[in-house]
VEXNULO-820717 format. One record per residue (C-alpha): x, y, z; residue in one letter. Coordinates in nm, 3 decimals. Example, Ala and Ser with C-alpha at 12.3 -4.5 7.8 and 13.67 -1.06 7.14 Angstrom:
2
R        xx        yy        zz   rest
R     1.230    -0.450     0.780      A
R     1.367    -0.106     0.714      S
***
This chain:
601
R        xx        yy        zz   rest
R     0.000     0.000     0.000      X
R     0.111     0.313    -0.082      X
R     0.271     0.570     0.219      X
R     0.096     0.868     0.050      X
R    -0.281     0.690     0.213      X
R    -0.426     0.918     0.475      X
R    -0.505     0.655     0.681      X
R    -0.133     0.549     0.756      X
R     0.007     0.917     0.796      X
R    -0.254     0.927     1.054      X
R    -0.164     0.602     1.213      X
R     0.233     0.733     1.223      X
R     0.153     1.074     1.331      X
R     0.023     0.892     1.596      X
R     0.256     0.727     1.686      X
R     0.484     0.965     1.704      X
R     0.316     1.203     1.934      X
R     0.237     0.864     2.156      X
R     0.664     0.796     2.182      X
R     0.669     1.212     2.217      X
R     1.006     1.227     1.997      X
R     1.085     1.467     1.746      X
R     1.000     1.225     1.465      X
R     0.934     1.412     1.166      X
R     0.524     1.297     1.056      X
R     0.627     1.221     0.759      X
R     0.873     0.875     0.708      X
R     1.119     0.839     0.449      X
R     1.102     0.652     0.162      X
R     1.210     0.311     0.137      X
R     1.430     0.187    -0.087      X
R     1.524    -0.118    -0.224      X
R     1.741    -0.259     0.070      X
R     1.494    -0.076     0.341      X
R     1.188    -0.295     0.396      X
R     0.863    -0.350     0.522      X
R     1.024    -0.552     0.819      X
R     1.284    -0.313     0.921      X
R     1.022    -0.045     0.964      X
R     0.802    -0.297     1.189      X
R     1.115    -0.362     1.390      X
R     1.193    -0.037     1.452      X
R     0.864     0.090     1.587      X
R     0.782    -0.224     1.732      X
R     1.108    -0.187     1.985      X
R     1.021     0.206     1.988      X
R     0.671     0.061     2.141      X
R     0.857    -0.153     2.427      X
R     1.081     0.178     2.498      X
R     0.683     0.345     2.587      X
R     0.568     0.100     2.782      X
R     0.884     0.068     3.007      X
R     0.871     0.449     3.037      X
R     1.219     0.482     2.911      X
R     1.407     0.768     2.763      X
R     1.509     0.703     2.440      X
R     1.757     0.919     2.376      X
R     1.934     0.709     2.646      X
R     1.850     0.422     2.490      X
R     1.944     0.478     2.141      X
R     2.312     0.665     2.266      X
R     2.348     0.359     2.482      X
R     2.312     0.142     2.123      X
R     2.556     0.401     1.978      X
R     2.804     0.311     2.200      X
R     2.841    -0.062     2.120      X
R     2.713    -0.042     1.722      X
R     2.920     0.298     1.608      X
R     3.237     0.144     1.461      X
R     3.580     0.226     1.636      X
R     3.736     0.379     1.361      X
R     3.607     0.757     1.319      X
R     3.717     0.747     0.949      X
R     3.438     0.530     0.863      X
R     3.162     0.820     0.950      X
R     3.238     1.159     0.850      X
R     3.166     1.400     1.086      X
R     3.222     1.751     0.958      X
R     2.826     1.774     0.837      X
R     2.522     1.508     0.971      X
R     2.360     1.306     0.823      X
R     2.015     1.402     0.723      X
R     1.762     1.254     0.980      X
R     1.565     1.061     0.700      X
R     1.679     1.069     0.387      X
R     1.418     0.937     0.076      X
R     1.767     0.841    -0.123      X
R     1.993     0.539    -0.078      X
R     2.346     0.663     0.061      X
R     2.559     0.830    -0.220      X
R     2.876     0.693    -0.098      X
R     2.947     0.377     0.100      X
R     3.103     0.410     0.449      X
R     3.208     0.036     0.460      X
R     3.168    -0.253     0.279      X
R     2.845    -0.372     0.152      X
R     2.796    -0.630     0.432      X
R     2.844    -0.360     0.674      X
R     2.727    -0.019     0.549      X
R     2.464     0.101     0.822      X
R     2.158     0.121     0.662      X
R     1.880     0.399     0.719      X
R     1.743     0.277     1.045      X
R     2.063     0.274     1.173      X
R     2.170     0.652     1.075      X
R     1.837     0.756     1.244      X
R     1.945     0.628     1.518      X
R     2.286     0.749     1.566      X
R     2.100     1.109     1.390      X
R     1.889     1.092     1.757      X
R     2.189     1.039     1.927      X
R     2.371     1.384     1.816      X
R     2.329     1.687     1.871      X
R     2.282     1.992     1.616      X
R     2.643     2.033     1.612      X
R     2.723     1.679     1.497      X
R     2.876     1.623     1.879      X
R     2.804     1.329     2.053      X
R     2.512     1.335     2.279      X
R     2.425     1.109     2.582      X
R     2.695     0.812     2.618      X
R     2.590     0.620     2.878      X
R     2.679     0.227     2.894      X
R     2.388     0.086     3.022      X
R     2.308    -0.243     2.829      X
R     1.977    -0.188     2.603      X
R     1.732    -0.408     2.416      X
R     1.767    -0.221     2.145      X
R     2.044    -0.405     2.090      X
R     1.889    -0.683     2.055      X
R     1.596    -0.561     1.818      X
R     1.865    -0.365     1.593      X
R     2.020    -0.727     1.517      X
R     1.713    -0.881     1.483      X
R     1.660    -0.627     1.173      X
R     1.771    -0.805     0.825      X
R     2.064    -0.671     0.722      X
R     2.102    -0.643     0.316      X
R     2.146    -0.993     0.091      X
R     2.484    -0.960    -0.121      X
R     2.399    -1.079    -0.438      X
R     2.669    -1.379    -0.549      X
R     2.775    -1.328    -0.915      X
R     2.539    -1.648    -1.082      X
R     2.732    -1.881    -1.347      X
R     2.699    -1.771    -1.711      X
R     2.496    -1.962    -1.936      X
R     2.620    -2.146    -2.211      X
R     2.502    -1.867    -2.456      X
R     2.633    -1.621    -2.268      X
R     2.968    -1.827    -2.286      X
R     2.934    -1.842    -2.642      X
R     2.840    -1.453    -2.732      X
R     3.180    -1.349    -2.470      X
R     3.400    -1.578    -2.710      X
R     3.284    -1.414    -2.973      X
R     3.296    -1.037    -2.855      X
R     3.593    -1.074    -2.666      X
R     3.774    -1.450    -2.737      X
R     3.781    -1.534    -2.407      X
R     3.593    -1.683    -2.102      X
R     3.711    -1.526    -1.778      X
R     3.836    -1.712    -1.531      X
R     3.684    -1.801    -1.136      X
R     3.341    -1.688    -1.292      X
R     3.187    -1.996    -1.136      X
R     3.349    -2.024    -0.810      X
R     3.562    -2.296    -0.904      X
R     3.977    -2.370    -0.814      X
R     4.110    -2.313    -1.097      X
R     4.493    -2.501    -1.296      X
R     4.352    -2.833    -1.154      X
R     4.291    -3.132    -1.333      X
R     3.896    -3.200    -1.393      X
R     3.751    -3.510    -1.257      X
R     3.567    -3.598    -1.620      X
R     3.857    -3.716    -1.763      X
R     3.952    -3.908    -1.463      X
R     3.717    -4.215    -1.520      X
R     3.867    -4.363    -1.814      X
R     3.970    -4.704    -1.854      X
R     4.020    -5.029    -2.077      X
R     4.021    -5.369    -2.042      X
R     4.199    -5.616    -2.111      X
R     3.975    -5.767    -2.379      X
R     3.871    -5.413    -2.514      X
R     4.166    -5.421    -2.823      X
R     4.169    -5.536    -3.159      X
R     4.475    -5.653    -3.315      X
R     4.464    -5.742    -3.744      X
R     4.721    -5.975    -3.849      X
R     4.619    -6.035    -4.237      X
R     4.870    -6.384    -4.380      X
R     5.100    -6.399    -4.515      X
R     5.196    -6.053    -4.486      X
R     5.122    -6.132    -4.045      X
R     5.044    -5.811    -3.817      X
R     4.952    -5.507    -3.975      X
R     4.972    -5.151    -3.814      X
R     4.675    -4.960    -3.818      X
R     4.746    -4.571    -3.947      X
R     4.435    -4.386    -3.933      X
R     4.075    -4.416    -3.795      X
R     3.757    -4.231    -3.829      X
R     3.438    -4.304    -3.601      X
R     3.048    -4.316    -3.750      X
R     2.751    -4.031    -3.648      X
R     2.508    -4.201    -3.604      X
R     2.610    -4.589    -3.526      X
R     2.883    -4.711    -3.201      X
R     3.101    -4.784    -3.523      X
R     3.479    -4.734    -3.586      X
R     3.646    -4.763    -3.929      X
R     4.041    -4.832    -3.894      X
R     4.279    -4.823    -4.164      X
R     4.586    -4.994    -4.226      X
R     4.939    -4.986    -4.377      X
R     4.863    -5.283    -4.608      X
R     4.552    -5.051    -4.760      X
R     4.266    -5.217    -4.559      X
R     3.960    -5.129    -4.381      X
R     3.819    -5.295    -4.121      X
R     3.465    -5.169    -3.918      X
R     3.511    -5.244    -3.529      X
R     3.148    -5.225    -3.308      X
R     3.184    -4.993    -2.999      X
R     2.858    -5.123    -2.947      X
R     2.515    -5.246    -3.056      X
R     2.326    -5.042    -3.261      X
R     1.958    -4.993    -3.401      X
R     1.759    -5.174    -3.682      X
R     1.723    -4.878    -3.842      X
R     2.084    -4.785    -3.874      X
R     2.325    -4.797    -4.220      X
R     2.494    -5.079    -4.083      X
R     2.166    -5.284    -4.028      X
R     2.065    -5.241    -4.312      X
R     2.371    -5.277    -4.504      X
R     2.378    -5.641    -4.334      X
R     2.695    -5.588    -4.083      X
R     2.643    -5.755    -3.737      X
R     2.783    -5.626    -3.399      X
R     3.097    -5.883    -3.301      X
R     3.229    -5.692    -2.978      X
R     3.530    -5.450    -3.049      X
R     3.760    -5.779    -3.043      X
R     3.643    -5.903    -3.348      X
R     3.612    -5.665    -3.673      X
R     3.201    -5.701    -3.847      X
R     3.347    -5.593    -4.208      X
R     3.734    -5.637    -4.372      X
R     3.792    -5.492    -4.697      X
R     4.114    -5.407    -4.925      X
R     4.089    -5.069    -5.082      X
R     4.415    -4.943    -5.180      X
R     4.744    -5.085    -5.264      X
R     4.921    -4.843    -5.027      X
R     4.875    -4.692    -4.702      X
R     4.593    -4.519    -4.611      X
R     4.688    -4.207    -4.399      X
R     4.319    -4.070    -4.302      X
R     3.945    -4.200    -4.362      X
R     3.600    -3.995    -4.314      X
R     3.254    -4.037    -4.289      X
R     3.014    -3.824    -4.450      X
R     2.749    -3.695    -4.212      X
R     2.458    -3.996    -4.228      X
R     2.717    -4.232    -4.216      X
R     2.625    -4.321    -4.579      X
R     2.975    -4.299    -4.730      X
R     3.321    -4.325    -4.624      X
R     3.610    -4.197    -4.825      X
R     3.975    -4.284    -4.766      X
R     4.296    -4.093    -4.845      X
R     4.624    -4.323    -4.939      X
R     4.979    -4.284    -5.040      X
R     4.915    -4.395    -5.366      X
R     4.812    -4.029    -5.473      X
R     4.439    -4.113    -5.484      X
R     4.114    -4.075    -5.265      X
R     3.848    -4.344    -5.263      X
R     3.460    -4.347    -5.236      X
R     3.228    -4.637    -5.076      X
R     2.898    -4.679    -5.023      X
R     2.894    -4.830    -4.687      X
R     2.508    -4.939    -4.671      X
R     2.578    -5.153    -5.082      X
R     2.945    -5.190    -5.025      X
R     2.992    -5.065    -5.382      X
R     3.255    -4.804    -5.518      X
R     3.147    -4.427    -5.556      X
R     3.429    -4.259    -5.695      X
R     3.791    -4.270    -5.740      X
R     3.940    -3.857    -5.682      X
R     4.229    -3.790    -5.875      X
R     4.450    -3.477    -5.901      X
R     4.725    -3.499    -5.647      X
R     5.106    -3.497    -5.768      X
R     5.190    -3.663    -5.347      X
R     5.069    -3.888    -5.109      X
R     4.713    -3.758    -4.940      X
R     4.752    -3.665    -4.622      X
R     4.357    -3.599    -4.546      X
R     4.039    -3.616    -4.601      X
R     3.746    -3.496    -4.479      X
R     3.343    -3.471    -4.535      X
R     3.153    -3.127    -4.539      X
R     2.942    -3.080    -4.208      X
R     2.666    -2.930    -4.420      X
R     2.661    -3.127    -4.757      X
R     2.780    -3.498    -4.772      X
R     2.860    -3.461    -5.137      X
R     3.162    -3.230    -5.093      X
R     3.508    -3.334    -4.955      X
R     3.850    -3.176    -4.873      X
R     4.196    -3.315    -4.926      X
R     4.538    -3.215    -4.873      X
R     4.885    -3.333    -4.949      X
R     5.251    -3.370    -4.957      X
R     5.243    -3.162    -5.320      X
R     5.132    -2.788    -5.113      X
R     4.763    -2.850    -5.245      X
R     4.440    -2.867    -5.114      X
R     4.213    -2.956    -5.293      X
R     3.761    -2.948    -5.321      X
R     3.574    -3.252    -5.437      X
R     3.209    -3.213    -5.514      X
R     3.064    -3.556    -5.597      X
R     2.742    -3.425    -5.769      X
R     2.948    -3.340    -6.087      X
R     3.019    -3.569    -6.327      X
R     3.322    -3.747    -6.440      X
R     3.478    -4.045    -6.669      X
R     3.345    -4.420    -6.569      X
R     3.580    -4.660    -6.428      X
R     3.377    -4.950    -6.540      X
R     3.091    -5.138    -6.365      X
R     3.100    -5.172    -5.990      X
R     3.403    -4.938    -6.009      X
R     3.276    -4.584    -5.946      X
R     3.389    -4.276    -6.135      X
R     3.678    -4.047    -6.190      X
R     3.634    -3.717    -6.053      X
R     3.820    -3.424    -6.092      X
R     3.857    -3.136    -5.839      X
R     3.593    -2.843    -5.862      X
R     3.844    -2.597    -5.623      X
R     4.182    -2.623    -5.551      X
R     4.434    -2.382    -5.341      X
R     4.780    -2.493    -5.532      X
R     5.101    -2.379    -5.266      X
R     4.923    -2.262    -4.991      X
R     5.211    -2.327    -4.819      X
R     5.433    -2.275    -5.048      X
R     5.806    -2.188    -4.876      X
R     5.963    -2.039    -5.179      X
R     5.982    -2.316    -5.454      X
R     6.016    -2.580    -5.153      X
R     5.670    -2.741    -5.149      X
R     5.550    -2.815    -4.810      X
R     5.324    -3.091    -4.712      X
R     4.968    -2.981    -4.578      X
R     4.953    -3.173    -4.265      X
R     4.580    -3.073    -4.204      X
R     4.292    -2.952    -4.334      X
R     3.939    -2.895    -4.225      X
R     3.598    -2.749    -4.260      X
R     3.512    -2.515    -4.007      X
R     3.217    -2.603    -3.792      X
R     3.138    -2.182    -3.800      X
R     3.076    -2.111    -4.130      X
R     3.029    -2.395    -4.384      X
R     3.234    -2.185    -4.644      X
R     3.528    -2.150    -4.532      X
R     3.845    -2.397    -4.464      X
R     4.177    -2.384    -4.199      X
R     4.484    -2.534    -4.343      X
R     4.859    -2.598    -4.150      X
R     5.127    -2.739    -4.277      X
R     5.438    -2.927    -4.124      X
R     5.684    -2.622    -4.190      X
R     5.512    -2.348    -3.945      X
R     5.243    -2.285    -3.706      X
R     5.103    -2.030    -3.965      X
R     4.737    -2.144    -3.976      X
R     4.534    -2.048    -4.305      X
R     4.197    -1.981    -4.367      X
R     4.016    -2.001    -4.703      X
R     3.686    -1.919    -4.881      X
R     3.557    -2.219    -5.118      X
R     3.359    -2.030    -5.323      X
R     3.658    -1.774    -5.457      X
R     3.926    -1.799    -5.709      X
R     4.261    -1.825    -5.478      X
R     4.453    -1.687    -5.786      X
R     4.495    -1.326    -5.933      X
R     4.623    -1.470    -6.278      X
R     4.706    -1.844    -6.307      X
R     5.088    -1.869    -6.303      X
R     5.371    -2.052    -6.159      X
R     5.458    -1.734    -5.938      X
R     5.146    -1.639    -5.842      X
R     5.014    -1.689    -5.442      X
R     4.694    -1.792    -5.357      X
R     4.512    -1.531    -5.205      X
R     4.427    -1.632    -4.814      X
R     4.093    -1.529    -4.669      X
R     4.306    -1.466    -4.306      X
R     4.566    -1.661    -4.133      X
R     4.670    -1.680    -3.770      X
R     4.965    -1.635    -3.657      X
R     5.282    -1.875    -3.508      X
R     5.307    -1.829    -3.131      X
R     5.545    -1.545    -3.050      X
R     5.786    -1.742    -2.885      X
R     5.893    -1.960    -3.168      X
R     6.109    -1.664    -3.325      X
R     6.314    -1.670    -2.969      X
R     6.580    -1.900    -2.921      X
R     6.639    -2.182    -2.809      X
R     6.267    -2.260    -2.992      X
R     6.238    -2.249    -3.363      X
R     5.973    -2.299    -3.626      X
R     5.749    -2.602    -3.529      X
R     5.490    -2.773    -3.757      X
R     5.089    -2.850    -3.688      X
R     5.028    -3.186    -3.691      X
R     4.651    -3.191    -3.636      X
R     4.371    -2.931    -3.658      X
R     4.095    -2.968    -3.464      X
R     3.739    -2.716    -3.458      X
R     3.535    -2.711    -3.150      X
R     3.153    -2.811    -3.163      X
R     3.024    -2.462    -3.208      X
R     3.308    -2.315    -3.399      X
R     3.436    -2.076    -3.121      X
R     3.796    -2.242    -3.080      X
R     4.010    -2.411    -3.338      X
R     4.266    -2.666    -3.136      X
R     4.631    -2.687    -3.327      X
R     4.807    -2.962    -3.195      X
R     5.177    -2.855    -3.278      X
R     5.523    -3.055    -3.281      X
R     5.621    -2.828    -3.029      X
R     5.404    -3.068    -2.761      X
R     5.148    -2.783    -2.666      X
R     4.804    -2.798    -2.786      X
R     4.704    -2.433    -2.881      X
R     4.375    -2.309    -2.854      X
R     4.225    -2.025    -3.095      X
R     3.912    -1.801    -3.072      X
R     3.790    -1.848    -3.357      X
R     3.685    -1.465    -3.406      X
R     4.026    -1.345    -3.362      X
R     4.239    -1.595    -3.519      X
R     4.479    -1.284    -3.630      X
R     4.534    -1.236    -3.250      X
R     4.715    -1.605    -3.217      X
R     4.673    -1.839    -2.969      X
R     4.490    -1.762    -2.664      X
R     4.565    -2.034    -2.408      X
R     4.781    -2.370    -2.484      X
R     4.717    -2.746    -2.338      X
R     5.086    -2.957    -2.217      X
R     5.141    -3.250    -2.014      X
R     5.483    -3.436    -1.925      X
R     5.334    -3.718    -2.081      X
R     5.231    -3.514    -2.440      X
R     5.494    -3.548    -2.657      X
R     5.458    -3.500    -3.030      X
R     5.757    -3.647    -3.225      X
R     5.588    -3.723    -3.551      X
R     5.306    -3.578    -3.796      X
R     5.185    -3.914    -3.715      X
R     5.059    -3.781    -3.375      X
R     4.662    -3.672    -3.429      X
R     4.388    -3.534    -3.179      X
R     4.060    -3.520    -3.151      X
R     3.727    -3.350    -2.969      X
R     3.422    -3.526    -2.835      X
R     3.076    -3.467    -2.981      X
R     3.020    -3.242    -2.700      X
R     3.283    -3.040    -2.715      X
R     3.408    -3.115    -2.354      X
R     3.721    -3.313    -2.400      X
R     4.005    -3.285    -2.594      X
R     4.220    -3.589    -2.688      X
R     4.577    -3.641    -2.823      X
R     4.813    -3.909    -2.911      X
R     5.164    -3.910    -2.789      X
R     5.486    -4.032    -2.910      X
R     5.530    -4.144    -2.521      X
R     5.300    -4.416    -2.541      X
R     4.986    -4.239    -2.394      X
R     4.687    -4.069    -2.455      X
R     4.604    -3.744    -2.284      X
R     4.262    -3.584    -2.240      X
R     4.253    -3.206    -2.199      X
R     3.877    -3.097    -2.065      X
R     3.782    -2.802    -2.303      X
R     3.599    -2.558    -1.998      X
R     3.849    -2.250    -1.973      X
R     3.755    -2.248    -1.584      X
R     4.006    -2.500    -1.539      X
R     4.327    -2.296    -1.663      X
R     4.584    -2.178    -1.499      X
R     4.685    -1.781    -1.518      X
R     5.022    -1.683    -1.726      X
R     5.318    -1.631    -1.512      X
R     5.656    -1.483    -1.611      X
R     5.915    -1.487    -1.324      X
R     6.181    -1.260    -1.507      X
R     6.425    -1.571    -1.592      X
R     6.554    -1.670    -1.884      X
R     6.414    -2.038    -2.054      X
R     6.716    -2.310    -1.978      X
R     6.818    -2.425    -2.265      X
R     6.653    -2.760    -2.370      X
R     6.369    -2.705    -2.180      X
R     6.029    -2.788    -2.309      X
R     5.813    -2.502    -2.505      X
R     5.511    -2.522    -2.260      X
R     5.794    -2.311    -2.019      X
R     5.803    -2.036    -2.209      X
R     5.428    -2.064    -2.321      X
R     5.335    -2.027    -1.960      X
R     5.455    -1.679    -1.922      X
R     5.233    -1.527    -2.161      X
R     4.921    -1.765    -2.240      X
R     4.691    -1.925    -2.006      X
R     4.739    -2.349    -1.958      X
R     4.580    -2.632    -1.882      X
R     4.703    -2.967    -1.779      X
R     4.548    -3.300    -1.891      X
R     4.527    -3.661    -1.778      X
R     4.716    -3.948    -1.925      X
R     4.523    -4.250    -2.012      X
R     4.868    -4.495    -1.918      X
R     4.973    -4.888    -1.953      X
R     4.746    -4.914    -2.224      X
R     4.975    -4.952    -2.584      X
R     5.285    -5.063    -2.385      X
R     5.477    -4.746    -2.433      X
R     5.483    -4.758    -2.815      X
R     5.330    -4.404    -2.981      X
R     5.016    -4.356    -2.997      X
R     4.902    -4.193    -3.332      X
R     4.533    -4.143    -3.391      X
R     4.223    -4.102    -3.165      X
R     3.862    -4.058    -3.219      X
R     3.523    -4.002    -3.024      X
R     3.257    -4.283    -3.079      X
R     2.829    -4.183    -3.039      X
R     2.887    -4.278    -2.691      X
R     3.154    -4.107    -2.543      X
R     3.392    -4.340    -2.576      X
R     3.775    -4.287    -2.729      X
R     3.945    -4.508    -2.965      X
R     4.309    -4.479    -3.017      X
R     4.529    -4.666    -3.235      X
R     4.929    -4.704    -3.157      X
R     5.250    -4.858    -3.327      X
R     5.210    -5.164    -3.100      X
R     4.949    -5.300    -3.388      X
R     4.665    -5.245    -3.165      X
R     4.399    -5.008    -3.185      X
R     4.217    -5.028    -2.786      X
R     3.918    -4.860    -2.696      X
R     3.905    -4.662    -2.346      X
R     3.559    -4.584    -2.174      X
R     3.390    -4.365    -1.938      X
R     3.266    -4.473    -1.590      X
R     3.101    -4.166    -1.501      X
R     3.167    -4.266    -1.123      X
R     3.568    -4.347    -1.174      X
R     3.516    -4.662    -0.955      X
R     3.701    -4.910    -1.188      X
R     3.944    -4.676    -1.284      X
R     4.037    -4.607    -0.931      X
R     4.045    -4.938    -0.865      X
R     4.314    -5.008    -1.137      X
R     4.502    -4.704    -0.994      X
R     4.504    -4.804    -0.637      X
R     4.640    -5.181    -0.733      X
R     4.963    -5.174    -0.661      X
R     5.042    -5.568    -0.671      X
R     5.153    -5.635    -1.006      X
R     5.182    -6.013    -0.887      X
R     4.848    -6.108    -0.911      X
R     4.821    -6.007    -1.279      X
R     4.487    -5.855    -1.204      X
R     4.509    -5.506    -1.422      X
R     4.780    -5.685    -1.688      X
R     4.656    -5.584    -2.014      X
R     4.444    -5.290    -1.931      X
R     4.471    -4.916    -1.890      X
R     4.336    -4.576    -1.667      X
R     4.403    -4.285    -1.641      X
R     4.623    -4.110    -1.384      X
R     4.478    -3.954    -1.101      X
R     4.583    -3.637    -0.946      X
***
């Protein structure tokens, strides 16, 4: 109800006269932070004061004495306070939790005289006390967590999160990626006669089925089950039955040489392969037929990947400095029946890379998950990354000394033009779920992390672990489906997961010494980027390096390794059985010989 009502001036004026104090009729304002309650509390004890036939004065200076803070500095005295003021205080005397609030400065107002001086000080002990502290004293409003929008719109504005938003420790491993672990029966090793064991080189894991597609030195595929899947899935339908991970459901020989990458087109309905022998290969997975052969590079194919947004174009790159854009509506020259066709390239970016007349192999290349136009490049000379439009011309005039013209590129970390560091390749590109960070997993052994809105700015935080070391191009990573983890290969023997939330990084800090010589890059990254620290998935590929990884439907990571095996590592949401398999420290008993976890902290 409203304080401008008759009836409750009355009631106060009342009130007043009844307590005989020089209470102005008419009451201030309340603000926000002055409520209904306080006002009750206050007249209610001013009504006990009446009927006890107290002075209040007395009262109120005896409150003064043991509520007035000690230090003078905190309440200025060279003008009073008004008596009741209809605005909040202008300037806070204290903190917020103890700023006196109105009822409080009318009290110590009573208390003074005209002069500001201190009026009646006597100690006796008052219940006003006690109903001054049994006033509610203002809230302080916690800063909430940030929504995942929110999260997403301050990448983009400002390409960065900001750290200790949620209230969390931050430079601290994250339990999710502590709950990983792998059997003893969860590998597959191929061993095709006479040729015997064959080492796997690349794999690539299906969108809609708990599938995984491996492929091999010798030129093969085989299709390992992560799990069951529906009736109504490709791979039901194309007449492939789940065997366990242990046992492959589909072998086939595509190439004659290695293949170095596969991909799956978004339904799962094709999967195209990439092989030393200069070509790229087409199969229909659900008739097990040929699509199309791609021809057009002059080196072996280092990629290959499938548009998010149309399962008819692809992306290659190679040894040769191209990349090359594969559209498999258009038509080309038959190979014969049951063989596919020959298609020709409808894009290509020739010397992207280009180092002078060196040609540099193109190490990666994918589509960004931000805009489907547009395509980020690295190469094994630099840690230049290089982003490109698919629908221009990359070429002023068609030459051999002309450039391709590059949408934008981001830059090499700063540090890699200092000695002792030098010029360190990418070997794997990786774009987050909803295209705010691309991941660059360098030779280096940090895993850089880009906003995706200012890629000209360089990297903005890095990933490194002791364990993370990338000797080889060989040496791939990977991000789940939900964009939460982050996992790498290392020439150590291990896999490392790096969780993606930027709450767990540690702050940059530079202690004025100069880098020892030898030591790793992730010192000198440290002083001027943000890091994060991963857990090692151990004792699972008996130390041999471990090349490529991959996210399944169902959270779970693949990873393939020199040892000949490729071993599959899930998530127990709890960590129980990977804490077991930590905690066993009998080796005698042979109980966790043969299977893997992850480290704890």
């Amino acid at each position: 109800m409203s304080s401008s009502n008759p009836a409750i001036k009355t009631s106060r004026k009342r009130k007043a006269a009844s307590l005989k104090e020089d209470i102005p009729a008419k009451l201030p304002k309340c603000s926000p932070r002055t409520s209904k309650i306080r006002r009750d509390a206050f007249f209610a004890g001013a009504h006990r004061r009446s009927e006890r036939n107290r002075n209040p004065l007395t009262e109120v200076s005896s409150t003064i004495v043991n509520e007035v803070p000690s230090s003078p500095s905190n309440i200025p005295s060279s003008s009073p306070l008004p008596l009741f003021s209809s605005s909040p205080l202008k300037t806070q005397l204290l903190t917020p939790a103890s700023t006196p609030d109105v009822t409080f400065l009318k009290k110590l107002q009573i208390a003074k005289d005209g002069d500001g001086k201190a009026g009646l000080s006597l100690t006796t002990p008052s219940p006003l006390v006690d109903d001054f502290e049994d006033i509610r004293k203002p809230r302080i409003r916690k800063p909430m967590p940030t929504s995942f929008s929110f999260q997403n719109l301050n990448r983009s504005l400002i390409g960065y999160e900001p750290n200790g938003i949620h209230g969390i420790r931050l430079g601290k491993r994250s339990w999710i990626t502590q709950g990983f672990y792998s059997e003893k029966h969860d590998t597959n090793l191929y061993s095709e006669p006479p040729a015997g064991t064959q080492m796997p080189f690349c794999l690539a894991t299906f969108n809609t089925s708990p599938m995984v597609a491996v492929g091999y030195e010798c030129g093969a595929i085989r299709l390992l089950g992560t799990g069951p899947w529906s009736d109504d899935s490709i791979l039901a339908k194309g007449g492939y039955a789940y065997r366990g991970f242990n046992r492959e459901s589909a072998s086939v020989m595509i190439h004659d040489n290695a293949i170095f990458d596969l991909s799956l087109s978004a339904d799962d309905r094709h999967i195209a392969s990439a092989s030393g022998d200069q070509t790229c290969r087409v199969n229909d997975i659900e008739k097990q037929t040929p699509v199309a052969v791609l021809t057009g590079h002059r080196g072996s194919v280092k990629q290959i990947n499938h548009s998010l947004d149309n399962n008819n174009l692809l992306l290659t790159s190679s040894r040769d400095s191209d990349v090359h854009i594969w559209d498999l509506r258009t038509t080309g020259a038959s190979l014969g029946d049951n063989l596919g066709i020959n298609q020709k390239p409808v894009n290509s970016i020739f010397g992207g890379h280009r180092a002078g007349d060196k040609a540099i192999s193109v190490t990666s290349a994918v589509w960004s998950t931000r805009n489907p136009y547009q395509i980020a490049t690295a190469s094994h000379n630099d840690a230049v990354i290089k982003v490109w439009d698919i629908r221009k011309s990359h070429f002023i005039k068609k030459s051999a000394n002309s450039r391709p013209l590059v949408e934008y590129e981001a830059p090499k970390p700063r540090f890699h033009d200092f000695k002792p560091h030098r010029d360190y390749g990418i070997t794997s590109l990786t774009f987050a779920p909803d295209g705010s960070r691309l991941y660059a997993l360098c030779k280096d052994g940090n895993l850089y992390a880009y906003s995706t809105s200012h890629l000209d700015h360089g990297p903005i935080h890095f990933y490194a672990n002791s364990r993370l070391k990338t000797n080889s191009f060989y040496v791939k990573s990977s991000i789940s489906r939900d964009g939460a983890i982050l996992a790498t290969g290392s020439t150590d023997g291990t896999l490392v997961l790096f969780p993606t939330d930027e709450k767990y990084l540690s702050p940059a800090e530079d202690d004025g010494l100069p880098v020892p010589h030898g030591a790793p890059a992730s010192v000198t990254a440290a002083k001027e980027l943000c890091n994060g620290t991963g857990t090692a998935l151990i004792e699972g590929h008996n130390g041999r390096e471990v090349t490529g990884v991959a996210w399944d439907i169902n959270r779970n990571v693949i990873s393939i390794s020199d040892d000949c095996v490729a071993r599959i590592w899930r998530d127990d949401d709890n960590g129980a059985r990977a804490e077991q398999l930590r905690s066993e420290l009998d080796w005698t008993n042979g109980e966790r010989h043969g299977c893997g976890w992850s480290e704890g902290d």
